[in-house]
Structure formats: structure tokens, C-alpha cells
C-alpha positions as CSV (number, residue, x, y, z in Angstrom):
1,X,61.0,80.9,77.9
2,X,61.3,83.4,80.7
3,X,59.6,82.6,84.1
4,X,57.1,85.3,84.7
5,X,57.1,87.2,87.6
6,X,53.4,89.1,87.9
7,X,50.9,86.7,90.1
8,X,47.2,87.7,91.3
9,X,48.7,89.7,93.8
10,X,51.3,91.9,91.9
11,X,51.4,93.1,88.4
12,X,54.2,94.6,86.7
13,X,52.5,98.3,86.7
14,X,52.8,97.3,91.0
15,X,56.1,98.8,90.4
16,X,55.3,102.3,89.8
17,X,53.3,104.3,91.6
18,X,49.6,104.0,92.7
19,X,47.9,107.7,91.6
20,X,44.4,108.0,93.7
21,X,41.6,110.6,93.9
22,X,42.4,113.7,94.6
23,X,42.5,114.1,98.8
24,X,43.4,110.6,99.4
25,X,46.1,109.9,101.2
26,X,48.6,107.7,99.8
27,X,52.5,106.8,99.7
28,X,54.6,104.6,97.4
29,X,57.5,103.6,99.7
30,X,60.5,101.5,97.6
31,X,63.9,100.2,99.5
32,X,67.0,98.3,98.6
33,X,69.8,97.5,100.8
34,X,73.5,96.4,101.1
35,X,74.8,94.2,103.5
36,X,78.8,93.4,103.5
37,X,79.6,91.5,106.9
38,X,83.1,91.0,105.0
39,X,83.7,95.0,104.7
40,X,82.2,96.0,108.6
41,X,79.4,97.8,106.6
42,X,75.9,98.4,104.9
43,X,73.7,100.5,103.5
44,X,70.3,101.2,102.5
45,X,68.4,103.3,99.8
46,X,64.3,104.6,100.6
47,X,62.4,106.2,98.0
48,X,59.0,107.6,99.1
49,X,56.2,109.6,96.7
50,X,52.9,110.4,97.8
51,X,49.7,110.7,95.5
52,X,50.6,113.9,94.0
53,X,54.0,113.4,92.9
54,X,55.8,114.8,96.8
55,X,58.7,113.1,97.0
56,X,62.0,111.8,99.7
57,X,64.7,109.7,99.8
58,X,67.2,108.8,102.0
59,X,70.5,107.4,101.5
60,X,71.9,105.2,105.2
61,X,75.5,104.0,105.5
62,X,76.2,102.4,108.7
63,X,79.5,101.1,110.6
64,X,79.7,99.0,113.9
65,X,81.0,102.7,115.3
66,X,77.5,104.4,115.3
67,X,79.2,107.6,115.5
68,X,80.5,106.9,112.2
69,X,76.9,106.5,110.4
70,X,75.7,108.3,107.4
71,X,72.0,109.3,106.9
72,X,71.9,111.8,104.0
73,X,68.3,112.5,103.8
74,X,65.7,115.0,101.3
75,X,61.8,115.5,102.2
76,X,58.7,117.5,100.4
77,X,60.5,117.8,97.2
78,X,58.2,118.6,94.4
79,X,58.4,116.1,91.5
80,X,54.8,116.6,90.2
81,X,52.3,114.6,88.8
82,X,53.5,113.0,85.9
83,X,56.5,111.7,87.7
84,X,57.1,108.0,87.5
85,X,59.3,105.4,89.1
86,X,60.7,103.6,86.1
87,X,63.0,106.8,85.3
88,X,63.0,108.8,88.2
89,X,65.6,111.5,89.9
90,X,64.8,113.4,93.0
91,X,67.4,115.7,94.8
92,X,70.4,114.0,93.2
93,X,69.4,110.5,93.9
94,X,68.4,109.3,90.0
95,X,66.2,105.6,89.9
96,X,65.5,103.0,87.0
97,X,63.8,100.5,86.4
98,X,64.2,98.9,82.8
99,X,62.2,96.1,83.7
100,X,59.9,96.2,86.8
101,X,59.7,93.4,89.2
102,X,63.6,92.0,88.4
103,X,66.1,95.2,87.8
104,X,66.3,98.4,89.5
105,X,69.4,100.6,88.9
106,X,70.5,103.5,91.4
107,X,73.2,106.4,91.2
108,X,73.3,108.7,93.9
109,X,76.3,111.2,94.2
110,X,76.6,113.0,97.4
111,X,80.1,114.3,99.3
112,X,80.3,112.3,101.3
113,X,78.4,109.2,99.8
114,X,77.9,107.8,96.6
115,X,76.8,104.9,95.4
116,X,76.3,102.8,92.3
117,X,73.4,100.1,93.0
118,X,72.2,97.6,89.9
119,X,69.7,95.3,91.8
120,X,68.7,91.8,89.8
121,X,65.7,90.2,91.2
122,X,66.0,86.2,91.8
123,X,62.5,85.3,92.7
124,X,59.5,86.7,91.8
125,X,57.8,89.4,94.3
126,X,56.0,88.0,97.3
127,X,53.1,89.8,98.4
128,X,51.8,90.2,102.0
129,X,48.3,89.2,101.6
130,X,49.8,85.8,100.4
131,X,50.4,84.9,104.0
132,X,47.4,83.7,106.2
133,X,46.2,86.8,107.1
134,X,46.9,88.7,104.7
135,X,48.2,92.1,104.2
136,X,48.0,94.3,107.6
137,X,45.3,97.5,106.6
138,X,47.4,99.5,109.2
139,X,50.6,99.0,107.0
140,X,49.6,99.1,103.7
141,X,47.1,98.4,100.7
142,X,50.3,95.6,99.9
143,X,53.3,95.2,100.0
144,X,55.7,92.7,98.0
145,X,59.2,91.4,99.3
146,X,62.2,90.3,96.8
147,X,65.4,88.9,97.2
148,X,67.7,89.5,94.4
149,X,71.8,90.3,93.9
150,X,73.4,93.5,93.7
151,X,76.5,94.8,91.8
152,X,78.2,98.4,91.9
153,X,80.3,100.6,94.0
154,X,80.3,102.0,97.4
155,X,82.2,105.2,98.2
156,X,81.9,106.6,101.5
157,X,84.7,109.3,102.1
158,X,88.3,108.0,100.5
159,X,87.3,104.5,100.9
160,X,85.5,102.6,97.5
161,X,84.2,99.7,97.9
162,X,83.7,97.1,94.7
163,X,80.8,94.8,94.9
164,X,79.5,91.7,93.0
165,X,76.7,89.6,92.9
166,X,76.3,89.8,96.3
167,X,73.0,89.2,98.0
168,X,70.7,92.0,98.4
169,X,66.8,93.0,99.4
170,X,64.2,95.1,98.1
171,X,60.7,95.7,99.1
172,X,58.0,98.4,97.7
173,X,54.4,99.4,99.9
174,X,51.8,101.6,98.6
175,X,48.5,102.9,100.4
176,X,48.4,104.8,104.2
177,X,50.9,103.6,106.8
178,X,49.1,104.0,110.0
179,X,51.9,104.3,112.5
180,X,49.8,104.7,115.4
181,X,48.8,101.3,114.7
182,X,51.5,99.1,115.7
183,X,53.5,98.7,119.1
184,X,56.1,97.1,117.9
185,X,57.5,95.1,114.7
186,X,60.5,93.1,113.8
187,X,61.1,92.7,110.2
188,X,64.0,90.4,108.9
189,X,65.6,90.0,105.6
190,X,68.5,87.1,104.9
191,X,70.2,85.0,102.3
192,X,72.9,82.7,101.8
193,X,75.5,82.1,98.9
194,X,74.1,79.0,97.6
195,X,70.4,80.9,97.2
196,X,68.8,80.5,100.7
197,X,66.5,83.7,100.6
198,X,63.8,84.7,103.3
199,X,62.0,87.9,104.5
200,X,59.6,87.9,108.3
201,X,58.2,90.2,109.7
202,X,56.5,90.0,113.1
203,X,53.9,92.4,114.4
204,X,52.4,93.4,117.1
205,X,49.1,96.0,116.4
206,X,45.9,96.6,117.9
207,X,46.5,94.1,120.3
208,X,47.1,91.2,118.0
209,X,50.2,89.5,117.0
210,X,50.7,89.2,113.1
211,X,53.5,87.2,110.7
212,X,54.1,88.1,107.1
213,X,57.0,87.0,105.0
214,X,57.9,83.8,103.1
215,X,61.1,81.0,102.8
216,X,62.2,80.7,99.3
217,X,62.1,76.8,98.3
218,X,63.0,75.5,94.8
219,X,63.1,79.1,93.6
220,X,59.5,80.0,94.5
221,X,58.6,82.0,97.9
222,X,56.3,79.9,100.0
223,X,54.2,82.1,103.0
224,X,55.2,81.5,106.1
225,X,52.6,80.4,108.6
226,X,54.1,80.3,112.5
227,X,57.1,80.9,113.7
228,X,58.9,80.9,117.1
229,X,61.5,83.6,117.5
230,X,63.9,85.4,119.9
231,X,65.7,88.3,120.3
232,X,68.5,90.2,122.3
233,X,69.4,93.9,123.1
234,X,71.4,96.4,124.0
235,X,71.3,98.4,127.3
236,X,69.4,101.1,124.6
237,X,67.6,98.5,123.2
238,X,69.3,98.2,120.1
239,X,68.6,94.9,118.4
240,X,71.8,92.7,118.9
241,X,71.1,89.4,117.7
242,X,67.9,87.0,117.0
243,X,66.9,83.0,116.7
244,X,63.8,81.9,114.9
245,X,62.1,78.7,113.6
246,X,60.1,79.7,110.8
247,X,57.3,77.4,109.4
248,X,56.0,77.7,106.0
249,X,52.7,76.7,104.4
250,X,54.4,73.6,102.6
251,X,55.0,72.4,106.3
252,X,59.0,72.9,106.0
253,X,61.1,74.5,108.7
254,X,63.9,76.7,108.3
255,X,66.2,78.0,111.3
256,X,67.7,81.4,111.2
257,X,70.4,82.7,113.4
258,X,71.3,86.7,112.8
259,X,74.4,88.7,114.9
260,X,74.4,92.4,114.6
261,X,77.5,93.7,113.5
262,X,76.3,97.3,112.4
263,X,73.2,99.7,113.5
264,X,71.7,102.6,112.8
265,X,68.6,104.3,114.4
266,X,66.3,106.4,112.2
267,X,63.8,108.4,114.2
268,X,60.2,108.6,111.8
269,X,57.8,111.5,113.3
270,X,57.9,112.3,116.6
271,X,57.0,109.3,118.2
272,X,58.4,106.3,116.3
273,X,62.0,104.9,116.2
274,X,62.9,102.6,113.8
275,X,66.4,101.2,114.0
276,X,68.0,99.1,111.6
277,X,71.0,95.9,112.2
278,X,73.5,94.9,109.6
279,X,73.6,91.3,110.5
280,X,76.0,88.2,110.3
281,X,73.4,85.2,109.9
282,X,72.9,81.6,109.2
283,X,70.0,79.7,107.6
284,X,69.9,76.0,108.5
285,X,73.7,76.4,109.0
286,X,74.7,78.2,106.0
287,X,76.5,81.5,106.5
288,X,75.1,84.3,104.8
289,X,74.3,88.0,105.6
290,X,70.8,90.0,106.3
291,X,68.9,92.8,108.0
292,X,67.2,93.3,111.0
293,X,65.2,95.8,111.9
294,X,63.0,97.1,114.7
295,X,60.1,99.5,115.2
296,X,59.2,101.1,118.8
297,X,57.1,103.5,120.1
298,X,60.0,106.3,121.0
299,X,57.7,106.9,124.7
300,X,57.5,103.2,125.7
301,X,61.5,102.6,124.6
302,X,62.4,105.1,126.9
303,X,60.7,103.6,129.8
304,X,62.3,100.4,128.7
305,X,65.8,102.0,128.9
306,X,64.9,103.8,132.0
307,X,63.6,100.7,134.0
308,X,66.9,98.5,133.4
């Protein structure tokens, strides 16, 4: 008997988009990444549609040499209506989902890019407003987090790159993201070869400080409930590595440890930078790989810079 994967919180049709009213403002927002400490790279796929079918996506292959990174990136393209995400293209990027919440398959071609992405899921999705507090109005009307593995190919220029069963990330958001909202967020993603798996993302909006995210433990994602964390920069405030205790709502502890080997910073509007760290990492001492990324007002970075 297969183990299901829809809860209370997310459905099967939660993988599609979310059509609204006419006039309402809405986004489906889907992401996978790659992480391969081993090859000194990683890379990320983001798929976004509003409510009448207006599509983007952008392709991100990063290097510890920033100069080096790839963003390859399409906006406003007109998909209409009856577009859906289970068999989807948009500007040479093409996206299926045979069976939504576990497998996601993406082909993208590009000159200097392509990539060849089968995502399995391993758990099933964890929504935000499973934690305490729920799902954050000013980021969306949910969001689910799932930790899976990948197989397929990496090209970037001459060099391919071969991968198998690796661990990987997804996460898909629908509803208005209000980025005025938030000062500031870190949002982590990490997993281990023997199944360690975790997602946290810390907040700071309208004055209050926020925690979403979950541990996995005994194959099922468990909410996280505090967590005391630390992180370092960069002289431009590039994330560079981060500590946290994370406790969940079965009353466990896990420790996490993440080094930044690769990063890439991907400006959104005019006033927001959000930049994005391939990491080394450990979970209670268990090597592994993940993601760590930051969000800043662009304004109060600079002053940050500026002041050291």
C-alpha cells in the first residue's frame, strides 16, 4: 500500500496552480534545486505563473567564482489561461509532473545551460501553517516544503555533469507575496546521505520574529517550534556560514552546521536582494549538503556594507 502524501493542509490539486477571481492578485511560485559540494557547484530552477496564466522562470548555476555564475532568466510570457503545471513549457524551459506531490521532471536547453532534472519526493509535503504560527499572510496563502532525490544531467558550457540520487529540495507558494513586509529572512534547506532532511526559515516582519519549517524524524516532517541560530558574512554581506539548534514539536533537537562554498545574489524589484549559498553542512554530525539563503532590504544592506 502506498503511503499517501495529501494531509489537511495540502492536497494533490496544491500542485497546480490556484485560478482566482478575476483582479485578484495571485502567484504560483515552484523551485527545485541542486546542490554538489563534491563538483564546486549548484543550481536552482523557479517557475512562477500568476492568476491569468503570466508566466517566468529562471534557470541559476552558481560556482565559488561569482563571476562565473549563470542566471538565465524569462518574465511576462503569455501562457494563458488554460495553462497547467502538470505539463507545462514556457520559453524553452518544459515541466512535468506525472504524479504531483512525489515526481517533477524538468528539461531546459539553453547555450549555455542545460539541464536534465527528475525530482523524487521522500516525505510527504510540509506545510507552513503546520508550524505554531502558522503560515505568514505577508508570504503566502501556504506554502509546502519537500525533501526528495534528484537524478539527471548538468551541462554548463563543455563541462557535463552526471548525477544520481543525490539529495535535492523543492518548495511551491501560491497567493500575494507582500515583499514590503519582511526585513529580513533566512531560509535553510539540508540533508544527509543516510535521510536526515530539514527545511527553516526564520523571519523577521512587521516587527515580529517568525520560524517555519520542520526536521524529518522516522520519515514524517515534525514542525519545528524554537530554534537558536547564527550566522556569518562577508564584507558584502554575503551569507558565509551558519549554526543552529532547532527544536521540534516532538521535543527533539537537531544541530545543523552549513559552510558556503558557492553564492549567488538575485536582485527581486527594486528594493529587495535575495542571495542564495551552496552550502557544505552537517546535521547532528553527519555530512551532507544544503542551501542557504538570505533576503535584505537592498537600502538597509548598503548601509550595512557602508558602516563596516
Amino acid at each position: 500500500m502506498s503511503v499517501t502524501f495529501t494531509t489537511g493542509h495540502v492536497v494533490e490539486s496544491d500542485d497546480l496552480r490556484h485560478r482566482v477571481a478575476p483582479g485578484v492578485k495571485t502567484r504560483d511560485s515552484l523551485f527545485w534545486n541542486l546542490v554538489l559540494p563534491a563538483e564546486r557547484i549548484a543550481a536552482q530552477v523557479y517557475v512562477w505563473t500568476d492568476g491569468r496564466g503570466v508566466a517566468g522562470r529562471q534557470i541559476c548555476v552558481y560556482f565559488p567564482e561569482r563571476e562565473r555564475n549563470i542566471v538565465v532568466g524569462a518574465f511576462n510570457v503569455e501562457l494563458g489561461d488554460a495553462s497547467e503545471l502538470d505539463d507545462w513549457h514556457c520559453a524553452g524551459l518544459y515541466l512535468r509532473q506525472p504524479d504531483p506531490l512525489r515526481t517533477a521532471e524538468i528539461v531546459f536547453a539553453g547555450d549555455e545551460v542545460d539541464i536534465d532534472y527528475r525530482f523524487e519526493a521522500s516525505h510527504r509535503p510540509f506545510s507552513y501553517r503546520e508550524n505554531p504560527a502558522g503560515c505568514p499572510p505577508w508570504m503566502a496563502t501556504n506554502r509546502f516544503e519537500q525533501a526528495g532525490r534528484a537524478s539527471g544531467t548538468l551541462r554548463v558550457g563543455e563541462r557535463v555533469i552526471p548525477f544520481a540520487d543525490v539529495w535535492a529540495h523543492r518548495d511551491h507558494s501560491w497567493g500575494r507575496r507582500h515583499w514590503s513586509a519582511v526585513h529580513h529572512w533566512k531560509w535553510l534547506a539540508a540533508g544527509t546521505p543516510s535521510g536526515a532532511e530539514l527545511n527553516a526559515m526564520f523571519h523577521i516582519a512587521r516587527g515580529e520574529l517568525g520560524v517555519n519549517g520542520y526536521v524529518l524524524r522516522d520519515g514524517e516532517p515534525v514542525a519545528i517550534v524554537d530554534s537558536r541560530h547564527h550566522a556569518t558574512y562577508d564584507r558584502e554581506m554575503g551569507q558565509e556560514s551558519l549554526e543552529a539548534e532547532l527544536t521540534d514539536a516532538r521535543g527533539g533537537t537537531t544541530h545543523l552546521w552549513m559552510r558556503r562554498y558557492a553564492i549567488a545574489h538575485l536582485p527581486v524589484g527594486s528594493d529587495t536582494l535575495m542571495s542564495e549559498a551552496a552550502c557544505q553542512v552537517t546535521i547532528d554530525g553527519e555530512a551532507g549538503a544544503g542551501q542557504f539563503e538570505t533576503l535584505w532590504p537592498r537600502g538597509y544592506l548598503k548601509r550595512l556594507v557602508d558602516a563596516q
